[in-house]
N, C-alpha and C positions, 0 to 999 in steps of 0.2 A: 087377570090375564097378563102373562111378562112379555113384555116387545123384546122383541130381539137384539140385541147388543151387540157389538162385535170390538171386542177391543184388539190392534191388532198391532206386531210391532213390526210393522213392514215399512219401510222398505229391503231391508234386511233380514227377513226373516220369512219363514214357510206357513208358519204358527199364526194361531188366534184364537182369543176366547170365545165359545158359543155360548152365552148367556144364559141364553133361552132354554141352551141342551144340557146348559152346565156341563160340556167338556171342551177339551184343545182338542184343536180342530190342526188338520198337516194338511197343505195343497203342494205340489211342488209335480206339474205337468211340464213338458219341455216346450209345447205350446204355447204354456204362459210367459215363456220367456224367449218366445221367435226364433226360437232352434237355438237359443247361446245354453251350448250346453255347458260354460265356463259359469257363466252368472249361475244358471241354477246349480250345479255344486257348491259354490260361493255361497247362493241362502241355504242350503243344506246344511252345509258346516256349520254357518251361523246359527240354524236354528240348533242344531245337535250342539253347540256349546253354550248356548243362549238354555237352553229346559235343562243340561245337565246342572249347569251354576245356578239358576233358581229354586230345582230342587234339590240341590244341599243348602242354601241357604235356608230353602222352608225349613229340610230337616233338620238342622244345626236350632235353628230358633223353636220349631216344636219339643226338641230335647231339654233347650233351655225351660220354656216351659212347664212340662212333666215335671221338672224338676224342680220348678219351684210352689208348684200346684203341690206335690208332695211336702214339702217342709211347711206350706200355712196348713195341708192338710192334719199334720202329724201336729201342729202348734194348737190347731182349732178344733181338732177331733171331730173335722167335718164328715158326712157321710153322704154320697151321692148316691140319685133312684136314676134309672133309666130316663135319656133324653123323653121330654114329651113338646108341642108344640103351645107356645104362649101366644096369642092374639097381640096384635100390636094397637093399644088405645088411640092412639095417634095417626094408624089409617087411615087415607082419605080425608087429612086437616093439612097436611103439607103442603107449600104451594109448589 
């Protein structure tokens, strides 16, 4: 069973990781912020520049990637099967 997680980057931000649900999670009610409808545009923006530059950076670094996944592949004449799931030996000995 996965506990819940919340990684969040508030105080600045709308955003947060849901673990559990494995997605980003958006709040931004004008309640949570006692009618300053200045501040919540404030996390808005932030959030909307904050997820737009983390995913280009993802995608800039997955590119990088692909591409060098191709040149050991082409080096190694590696050949890959469809994801399958591997048990972890190690569960449940972690402290």
């Amino acid at each position: 069973m996965r506990l819940s997680t919340r990684y969040s980057a508030e105080p600045y931000s709308c955003a947060w990781i849901d673990e559990a649900q494995e997605a980003v999670r958006i709040k931004s009610k004008l309640a949570d912020y006692g009618g300053d409808a200045e501040a919540q545009r404030r996390d808005q923006a932030a959030t909307a520049q904050l997820l737009h530059a983390f995913g280009m950076e993802c995608g800039k670094a997955s590119m990088m990637f692909l591409d060098v996944a191709e040149v050991v592949n082409d080096a190694t004449g590696a050949e890959h099967t469809p994801a399958a799931f591997v048990s972890d030996p190690m569960e449940g000995t972690r402290q």
